[in-house]
C-alpha positions in Angstrom: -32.2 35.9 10.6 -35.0 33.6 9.2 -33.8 30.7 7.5 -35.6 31.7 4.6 -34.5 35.0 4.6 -31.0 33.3 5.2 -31.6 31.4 2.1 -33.0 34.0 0.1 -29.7 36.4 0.6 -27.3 32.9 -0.3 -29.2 32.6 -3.2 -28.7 36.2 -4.3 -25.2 36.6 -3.1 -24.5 33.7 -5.4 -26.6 35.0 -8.4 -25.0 38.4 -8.0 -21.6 36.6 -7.6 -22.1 34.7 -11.0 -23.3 38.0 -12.9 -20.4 40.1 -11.7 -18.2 37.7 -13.3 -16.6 36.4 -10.4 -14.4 33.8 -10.8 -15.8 30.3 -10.4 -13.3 27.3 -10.3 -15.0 24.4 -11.3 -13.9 20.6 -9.8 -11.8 18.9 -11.1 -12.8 15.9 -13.7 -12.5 12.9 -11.2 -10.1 10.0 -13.3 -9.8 7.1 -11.0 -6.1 5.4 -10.5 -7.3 2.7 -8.0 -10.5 1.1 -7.2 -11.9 -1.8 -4.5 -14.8 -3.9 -4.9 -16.7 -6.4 -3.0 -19.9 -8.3 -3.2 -21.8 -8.9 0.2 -24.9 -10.9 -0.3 -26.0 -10.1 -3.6 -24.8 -6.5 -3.1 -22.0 -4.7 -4.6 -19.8 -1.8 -2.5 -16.4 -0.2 -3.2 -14.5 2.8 -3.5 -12.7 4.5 -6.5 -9.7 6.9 -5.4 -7.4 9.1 -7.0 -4.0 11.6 -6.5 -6.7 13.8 -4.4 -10.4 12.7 -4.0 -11.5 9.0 -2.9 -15.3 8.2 -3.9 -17.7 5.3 -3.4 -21.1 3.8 -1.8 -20.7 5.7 1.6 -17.3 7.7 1.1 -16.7 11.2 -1.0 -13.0 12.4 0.6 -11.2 14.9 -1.1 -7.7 16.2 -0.6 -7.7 20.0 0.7 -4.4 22.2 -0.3 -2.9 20.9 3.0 -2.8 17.1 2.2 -5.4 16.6 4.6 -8.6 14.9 3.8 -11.8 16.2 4.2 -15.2 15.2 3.4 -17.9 12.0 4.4 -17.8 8.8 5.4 -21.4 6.8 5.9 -23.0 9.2 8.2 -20.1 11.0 9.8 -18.0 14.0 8.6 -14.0 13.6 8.7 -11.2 15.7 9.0 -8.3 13.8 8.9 -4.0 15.2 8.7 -1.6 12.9 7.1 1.4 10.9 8.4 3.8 8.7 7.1 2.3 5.9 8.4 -0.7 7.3 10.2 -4.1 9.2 9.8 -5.7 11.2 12.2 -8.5 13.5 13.1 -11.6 13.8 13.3 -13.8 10.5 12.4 -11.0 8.5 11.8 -7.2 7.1 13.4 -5.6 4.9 11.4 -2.0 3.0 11.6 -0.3 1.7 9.0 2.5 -1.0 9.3 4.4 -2.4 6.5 6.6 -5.8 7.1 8.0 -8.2 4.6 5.0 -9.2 2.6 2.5 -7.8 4.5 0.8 -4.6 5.0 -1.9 -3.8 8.4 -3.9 -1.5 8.8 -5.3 -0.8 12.3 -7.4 2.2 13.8 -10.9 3.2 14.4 -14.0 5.0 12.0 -16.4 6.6 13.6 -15.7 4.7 17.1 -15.7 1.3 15.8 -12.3 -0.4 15.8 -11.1 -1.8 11.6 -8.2 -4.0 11.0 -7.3 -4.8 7.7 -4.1 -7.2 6.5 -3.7 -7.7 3.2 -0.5 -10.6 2.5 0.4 -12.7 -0.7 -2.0 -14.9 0.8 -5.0 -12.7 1.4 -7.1 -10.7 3.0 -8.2 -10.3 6.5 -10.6 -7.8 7.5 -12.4 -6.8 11.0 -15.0 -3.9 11.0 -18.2 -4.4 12.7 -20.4 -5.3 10.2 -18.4 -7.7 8.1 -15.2 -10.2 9.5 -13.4 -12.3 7.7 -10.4 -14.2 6.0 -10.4 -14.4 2.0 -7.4 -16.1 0.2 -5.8 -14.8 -2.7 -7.5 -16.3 -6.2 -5.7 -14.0 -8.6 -4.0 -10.7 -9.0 -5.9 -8.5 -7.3 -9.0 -11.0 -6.1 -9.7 -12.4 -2.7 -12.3 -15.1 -2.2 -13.3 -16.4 -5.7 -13.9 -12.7 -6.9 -15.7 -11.4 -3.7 -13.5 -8.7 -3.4 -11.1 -7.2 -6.4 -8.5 -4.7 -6.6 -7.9 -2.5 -9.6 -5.0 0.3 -10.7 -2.9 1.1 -8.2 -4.8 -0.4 -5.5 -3.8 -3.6 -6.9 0.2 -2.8 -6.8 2.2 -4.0 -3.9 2.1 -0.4 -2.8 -1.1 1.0 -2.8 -1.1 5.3 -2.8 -1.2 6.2 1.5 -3.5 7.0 2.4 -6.2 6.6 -0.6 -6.1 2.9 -0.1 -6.8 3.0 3.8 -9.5 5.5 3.5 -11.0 3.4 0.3 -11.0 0.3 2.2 -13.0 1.6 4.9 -15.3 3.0 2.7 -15.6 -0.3 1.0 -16.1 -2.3 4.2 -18.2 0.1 6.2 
């Protein structure tokens, strides 16, 4: 079929669909529990997350009926199931690994290896476009302010696996 006749007959399904009364379910009002933030050169990026959708610059995951997680990241779609301390499908593999005052998280986006350890001393993060080591300067702030953690993503134990996902959206 033509693609404008294809989008012709969507457009009329879905009028017809709405004047027949069908029943629409409308999303739900996003209310943000957690948030990251960082400033990059002038620039600001982060990621807000709740019980079931994580947005940002480059992220929009939501959490399907299954508990997976499903939606975009930069440039690339993901599909991911949940673990206890693990993520993975398409786009992304992620570990998590908790010890005594520190929590890791190791795995891949897209191809490209991330590590992130975040201690009572800092932050460390490894993606390929930003590296680094940031001290703690307050609750919830790394590096003089250059990266801040509010809600729950400031707690000592961040919602799994909101905060992974929002931290590679953050440092993507």
């Amino acid at each position: 079929m033509p693609r404008i006749l294809t989008k012709a007959v969507a457009t009329l399904a879905l009028a017809l669909g709405c004047a027949t009364g069908a029943p629409t379910n409308p999303p739900k009002e996003f209310v943000q529990t957690g948030e990251i933030r960082m400033l990059k050169n002038g620039r600001a990026f982060g990621a807000s997350f709740s019980d079931d959708r994580i947005v940002g610059t480059v992220i929009d995951l939501a959490r399907t009926p299954d508990g997976s997680w499903r939606g975009v990241l930069a440039y690339g779609a993901v599909d991911v199931s949940v673990y206890p301390n693990r993520l993975a499908g398409s786009g992304i593999t992620i570990l998590r690994e908790e010890r005594p005052g520190v929590v890791v998280y190791t795995g891949e986006d897209h191809g490209r290896r991330v590590r992130f350890e975040i201690s009572a001393s800092g932050l460390v993060v490894s993606t390929p476009r930003w590296a680094g080591s940031l001290s703690r300067t307050g609750p919830g702030e790394f590096g003089d302010g250059m990266v801040k953690l509010f809600g729950e993503a400031a707690s000592d134990h961040p919602p799994w696996p909101q905060f992974a996902l929002a931290l590679i959206g953050t440092f993507r």
